[in-house]
C-alpha positions in Angstrom: 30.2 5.2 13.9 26.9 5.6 15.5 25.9 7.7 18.4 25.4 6.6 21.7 22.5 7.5 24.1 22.7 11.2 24.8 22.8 12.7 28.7 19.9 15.2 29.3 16.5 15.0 26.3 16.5 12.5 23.8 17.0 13.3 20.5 16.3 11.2 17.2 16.9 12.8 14.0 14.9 11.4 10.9 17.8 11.2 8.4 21.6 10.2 9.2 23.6 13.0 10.4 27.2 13.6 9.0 30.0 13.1 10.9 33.1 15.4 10.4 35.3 12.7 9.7 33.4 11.7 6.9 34.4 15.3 5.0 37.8 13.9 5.2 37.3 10.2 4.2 38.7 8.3 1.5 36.5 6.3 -1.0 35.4 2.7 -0.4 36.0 -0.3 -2.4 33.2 -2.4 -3.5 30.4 0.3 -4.4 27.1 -0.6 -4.6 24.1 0.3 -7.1 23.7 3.5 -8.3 27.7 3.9 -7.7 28.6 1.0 -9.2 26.3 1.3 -12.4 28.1 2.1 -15.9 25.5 4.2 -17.6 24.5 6.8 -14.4 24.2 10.5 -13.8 24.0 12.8 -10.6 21.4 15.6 -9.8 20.2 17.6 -7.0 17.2 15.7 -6.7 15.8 12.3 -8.0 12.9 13.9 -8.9 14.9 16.0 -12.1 15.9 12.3 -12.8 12.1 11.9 -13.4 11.8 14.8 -15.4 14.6 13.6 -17.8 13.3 10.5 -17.9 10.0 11.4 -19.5 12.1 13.1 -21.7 14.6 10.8 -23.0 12.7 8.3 -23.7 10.1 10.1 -25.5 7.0 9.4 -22.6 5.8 12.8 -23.2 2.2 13.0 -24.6 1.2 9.8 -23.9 0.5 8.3 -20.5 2.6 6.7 -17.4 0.8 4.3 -14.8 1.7 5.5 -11.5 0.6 3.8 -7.7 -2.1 6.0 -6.3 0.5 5.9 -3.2 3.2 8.4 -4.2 4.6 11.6 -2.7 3.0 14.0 -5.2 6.4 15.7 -6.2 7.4 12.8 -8.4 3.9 13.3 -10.4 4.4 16.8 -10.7 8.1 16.6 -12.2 6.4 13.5 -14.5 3.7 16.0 -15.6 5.7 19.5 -15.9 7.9 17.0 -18.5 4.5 16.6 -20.5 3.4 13.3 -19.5 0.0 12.4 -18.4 -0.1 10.3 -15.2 -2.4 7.3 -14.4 -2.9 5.6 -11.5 -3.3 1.9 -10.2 -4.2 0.3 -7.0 -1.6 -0.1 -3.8 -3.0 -2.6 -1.1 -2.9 -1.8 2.8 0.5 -3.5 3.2 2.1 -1.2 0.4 1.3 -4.7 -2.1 0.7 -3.1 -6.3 -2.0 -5.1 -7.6 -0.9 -6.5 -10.7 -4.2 -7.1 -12.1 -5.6 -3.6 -11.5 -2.5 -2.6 -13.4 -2.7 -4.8 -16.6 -6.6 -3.8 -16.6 -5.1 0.0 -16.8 -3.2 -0.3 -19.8 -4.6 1.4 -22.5 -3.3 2.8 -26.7 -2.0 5.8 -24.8 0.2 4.2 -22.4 3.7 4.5 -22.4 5.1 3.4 -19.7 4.5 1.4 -15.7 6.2 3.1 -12.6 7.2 1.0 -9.9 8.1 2.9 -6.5 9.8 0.5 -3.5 8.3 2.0 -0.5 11.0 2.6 2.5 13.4 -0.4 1.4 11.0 -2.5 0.6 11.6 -4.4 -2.6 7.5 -3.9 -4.9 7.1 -6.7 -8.0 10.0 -5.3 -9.9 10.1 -8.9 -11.9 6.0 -9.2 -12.6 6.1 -5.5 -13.8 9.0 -5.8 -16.1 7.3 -9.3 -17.4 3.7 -6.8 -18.0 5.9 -4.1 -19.4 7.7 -6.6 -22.3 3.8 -8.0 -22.9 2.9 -4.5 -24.2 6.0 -2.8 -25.1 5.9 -0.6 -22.5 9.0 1.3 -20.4 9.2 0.0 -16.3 10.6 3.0 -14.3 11.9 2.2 -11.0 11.4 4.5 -8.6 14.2 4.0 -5.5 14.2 7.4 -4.0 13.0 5.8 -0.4 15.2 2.5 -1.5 19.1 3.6 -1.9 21.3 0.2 -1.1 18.0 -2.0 -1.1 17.9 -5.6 -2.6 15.1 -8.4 -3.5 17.3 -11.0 -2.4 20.1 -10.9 -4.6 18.8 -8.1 -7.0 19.7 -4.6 -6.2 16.4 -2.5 -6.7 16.6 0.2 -9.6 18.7 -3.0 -11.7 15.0 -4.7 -13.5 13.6 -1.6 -14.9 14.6 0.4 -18.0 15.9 3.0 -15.9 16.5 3.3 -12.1 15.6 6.7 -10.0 17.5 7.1 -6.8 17.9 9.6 -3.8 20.7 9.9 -1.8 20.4 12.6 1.1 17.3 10.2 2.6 19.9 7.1 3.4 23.3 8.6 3.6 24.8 11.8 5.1 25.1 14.0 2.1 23.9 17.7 1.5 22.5 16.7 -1.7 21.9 14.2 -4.4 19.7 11.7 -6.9 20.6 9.2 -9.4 19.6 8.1 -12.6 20.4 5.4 -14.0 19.3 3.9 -17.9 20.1 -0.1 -17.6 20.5 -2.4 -20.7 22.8 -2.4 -23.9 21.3 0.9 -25.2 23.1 4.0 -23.9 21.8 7.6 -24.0 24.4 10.6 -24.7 23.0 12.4 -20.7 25.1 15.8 -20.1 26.9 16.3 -17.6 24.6 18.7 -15.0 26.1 21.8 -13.7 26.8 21.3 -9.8 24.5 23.2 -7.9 25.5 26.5 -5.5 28.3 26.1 -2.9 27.2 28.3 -0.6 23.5 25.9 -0.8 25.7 22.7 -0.5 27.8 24.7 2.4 24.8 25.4 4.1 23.1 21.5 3.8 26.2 20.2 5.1 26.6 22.4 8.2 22.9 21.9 8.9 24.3 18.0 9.0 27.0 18.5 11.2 25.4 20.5 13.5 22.9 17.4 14.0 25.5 15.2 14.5 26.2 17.2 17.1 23.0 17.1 18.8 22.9 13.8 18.9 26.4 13.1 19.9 26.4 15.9 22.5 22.6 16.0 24.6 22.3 19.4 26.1 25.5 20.8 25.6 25.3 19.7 22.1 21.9 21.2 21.9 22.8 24.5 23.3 25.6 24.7 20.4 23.2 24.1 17.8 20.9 26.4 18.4 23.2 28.9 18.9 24.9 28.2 15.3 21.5 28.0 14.0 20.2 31.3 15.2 23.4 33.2 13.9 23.8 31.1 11.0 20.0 32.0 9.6 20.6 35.9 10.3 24.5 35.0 8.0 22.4 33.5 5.2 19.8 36.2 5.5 22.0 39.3 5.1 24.2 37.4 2.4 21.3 36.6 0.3 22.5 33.3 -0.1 20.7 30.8 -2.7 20.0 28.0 -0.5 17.7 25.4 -2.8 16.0 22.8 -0.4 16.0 19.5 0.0 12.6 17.8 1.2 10.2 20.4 -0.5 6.7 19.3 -1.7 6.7 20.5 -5.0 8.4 20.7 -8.4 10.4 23.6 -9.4 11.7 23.8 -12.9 14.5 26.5 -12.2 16.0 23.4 -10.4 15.7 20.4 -13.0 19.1 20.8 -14.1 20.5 21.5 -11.5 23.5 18.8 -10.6 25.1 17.0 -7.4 27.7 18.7 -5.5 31.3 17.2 -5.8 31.4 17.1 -1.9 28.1 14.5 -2.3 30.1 12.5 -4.5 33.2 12.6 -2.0 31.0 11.9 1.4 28.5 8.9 -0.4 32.0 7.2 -1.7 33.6 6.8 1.7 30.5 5.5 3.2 31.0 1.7 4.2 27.4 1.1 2.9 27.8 -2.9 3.8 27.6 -1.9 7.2 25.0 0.9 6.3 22.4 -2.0 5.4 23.6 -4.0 8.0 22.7 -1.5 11.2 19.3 -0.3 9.5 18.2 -3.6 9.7 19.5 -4.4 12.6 17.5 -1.3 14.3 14.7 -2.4 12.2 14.5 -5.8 13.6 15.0 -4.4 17.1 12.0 -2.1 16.4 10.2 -5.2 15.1 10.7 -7.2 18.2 9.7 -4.2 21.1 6.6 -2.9 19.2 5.0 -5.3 17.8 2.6 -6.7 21.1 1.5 -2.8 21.3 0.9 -1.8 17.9 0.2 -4.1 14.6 3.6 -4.0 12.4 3.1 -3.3 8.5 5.6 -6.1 7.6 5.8 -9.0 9.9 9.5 -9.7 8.7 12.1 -7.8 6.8 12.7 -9.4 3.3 16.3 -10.2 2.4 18.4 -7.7 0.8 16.0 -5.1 1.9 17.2 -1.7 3.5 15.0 0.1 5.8 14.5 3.7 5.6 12.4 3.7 8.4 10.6 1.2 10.2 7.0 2.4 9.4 4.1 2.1 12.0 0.5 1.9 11.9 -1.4 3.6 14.5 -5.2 4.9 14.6 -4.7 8.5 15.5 -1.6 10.0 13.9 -1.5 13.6 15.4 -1.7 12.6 18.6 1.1 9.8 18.2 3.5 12.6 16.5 2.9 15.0 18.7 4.0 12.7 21.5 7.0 11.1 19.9 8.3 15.0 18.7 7.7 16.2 22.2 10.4 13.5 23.3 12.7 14.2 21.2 12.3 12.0 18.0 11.7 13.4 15.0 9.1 10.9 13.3 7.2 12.1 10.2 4.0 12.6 8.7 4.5 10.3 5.6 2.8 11.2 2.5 0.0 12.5 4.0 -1.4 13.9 0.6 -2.9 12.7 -3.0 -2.0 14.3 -6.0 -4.8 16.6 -7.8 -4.5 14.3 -10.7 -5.5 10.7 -8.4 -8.9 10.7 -7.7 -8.8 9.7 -3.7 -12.0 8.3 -3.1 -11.1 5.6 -6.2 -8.1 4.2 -4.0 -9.5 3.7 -0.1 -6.7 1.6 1.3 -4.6 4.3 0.2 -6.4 6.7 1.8 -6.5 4.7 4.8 -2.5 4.6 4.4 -2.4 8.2 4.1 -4.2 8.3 7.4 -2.2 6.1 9.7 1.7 5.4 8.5 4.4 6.8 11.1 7.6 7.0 10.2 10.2 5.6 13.0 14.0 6.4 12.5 15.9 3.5 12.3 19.4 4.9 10.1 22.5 4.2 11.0 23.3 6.7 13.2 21.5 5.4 16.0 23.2 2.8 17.9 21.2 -0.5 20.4 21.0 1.9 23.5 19.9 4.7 21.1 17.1 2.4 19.9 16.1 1.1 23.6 15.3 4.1 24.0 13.4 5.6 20.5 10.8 1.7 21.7 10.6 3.0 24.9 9.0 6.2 23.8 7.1 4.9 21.3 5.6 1.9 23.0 4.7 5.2 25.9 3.2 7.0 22.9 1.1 4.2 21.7 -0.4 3.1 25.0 -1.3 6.9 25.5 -3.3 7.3 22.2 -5.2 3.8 23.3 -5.9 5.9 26.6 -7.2 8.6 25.1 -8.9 7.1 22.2 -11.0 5.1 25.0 -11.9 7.8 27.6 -13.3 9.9 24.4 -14.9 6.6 23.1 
């Protein structure tokens, strides 16, 4: 199912919207990684995956080499475990320089963390090779890379243990994986699920987006209307609503579990044709941009899922501003070092930090849909290289 262009102002959402059907939907056959993994375990967020990772396999008081290009919340759930992070080098095209990371590796290192950035599959092979040199745990970190590949090899499959999101590829309230690979199993409780009236309120949020974008103005109008009635609702029931998205790691939440309606709504997803229409959109994105503004990638590797085709542009308010204003909700991405990473050590990542918009490209949005989103942005572009010249 994917939406077609809607009448009246254009509206892209970030993430994949859920489609009422899907509440409804019978599982899938032929699951892919984390689903199909023996040895996994559900949570509310990847990032309490982290936090039980540090913990179950002992990495606390020693150090963890992380890429200076990270979120921040993933550090601060490493560090809140009792960890101490350290950090290597991450090119301009989102390339981990292997060198900078053997040079890194220290008596107090415990363990190398690989993150995929957006789909994209990192050296998963060439950091588990470095990790068996020195003894050392690989962590996989696939928040940004649910249903992603390197060729053959599903991402999260090469390291020690795999750390996945759901909510950022498919349609679900809630949700991160962990899962511990090899023949050595750890005894992992069960977490408790979270609060239904949070998980209630995720998946209306969802549904009313779908709506949105299935329904242009009319659709709209709805929406807001739900919205403005549904936040007074939540208000005067003092509902616990926990967050997805947030910045920052809160430890009230780190045991906190994945909602059985997750479970039901990620199952029935056909997430074949998931892969197959992000990359579709990606390449379509790839094709209409790229004589206006340089790509990051040139090509999408094989196996890879997109979680958004990401685009590098010289002044990044101004290009967000313009893209919001019509309608598609492109975002600042990791705009923000840690305290811990020194930001003047790690310039391309600065640089990065600086320049990366975020294009939706899920699988909610459908060719027409997409004619559109490079219509805007190519608009958007052109107008930053307008005003960047007159003010130049």
């Amino acid at each position: 199912m994917e939406a077609v262009t809607p009448s009246g102002r254009l509206y892209v959402p970030s993430l994949p919207t859920l489609w009422p059907g899907m509440l409804v939907s019978k599982p899938k056959p032929g699951a892919l990684p984390p689903f199909s993994s023996p040895n996994v375990r559900y949570f509310y967020f990847a990032r309490n995956a982290v936090w039980l990772t540090v913990k179950m396999l002992g990495l606390d008081k020693g150090e963890v080499l992380m890429p200076a290009y990270h979120h921040g919340v993933e550090v601060e759930a490493l560090v809140d475990a009792g960890a101490t992070p350290r950090f290597y080098r991450v090119g301009s095209r989102w390339d981990v320089d292997l060198e900078d990371v053997a040079r890194r590796i220290g008596p107090k290192t415990k363990a190398l963390y690989l993150t995929h950035y957006a789909g994209f599959p990192g050296p998963a092979e060439a950091m588990r090779k470095l990790a068996d040199q020195h003894g050392l745990v690989l962590i996989e970190d696939c928040a940004l890379s649910l249903l992603s590949s390197d060729g053959a090899v599903p991402l999260g499959t090469t390291g020690d243990v795999g750390i996945f999101c759901l909510y950022k590829t498919l349609p679900v309230p809630n949700g991160g994986a962990l899962v511990v690979n090899g023949a050595r199993s750890y005894s992992l409780p069960e977490p408790p699920s979270p609060p239904s009236a949070s998980t209630f309120s995720h998946t209306v949020s969802a549904l009313l987006q779908n709506l949105e974008l299935r329904g242009g103005l009319v659709g709209r109008t709805l929406r807001g209307l739900v919205r403005t009635v549904g936040h007074g609702t939540v208000k005067a029931a003092s509902i616990e609503r926990v967050a997805t998205g947030t910045q920052h790691f809160d430890r009230k939440h780190v045991d906190l579990g994945m909602s059985p309606l997750t479970r039901r709504i990620a199952l029935a997803q056909d997430l074949e044709s998931i892969v197959e229409k992000r990359r579709r959109n990606y390449f379509y994105l790839l094709g209409r941009l790229r004589d206006v503004v340089p790509p990051l990638f040139n090509q999408l590797p094989p196996g890879a899922c997109p979680l958004f085709y990401p685009m590098v542009v010289q002044e990044k308010a101004e290009v967000l501003a313009r893209l919001r204003a019509k309608g598609i909700d492109a975002i600042d991405f990791w705009k923000r070092f840690h305290p811990a990473c020194d930001a003047a050590a790690f310039p391309e990542v600065a640089q990065l930090r600086r320049s990366i918009v975020e294009i939706p490209c899920h699988q909610d949005l459908s060719p027409e849909v997409m004619a559109d989103v490079a219509l805007v942005v190519r608009d958007a572009v052109r107008a930053e290289r307008r005003t960047k010249k007159r003010a130049g």
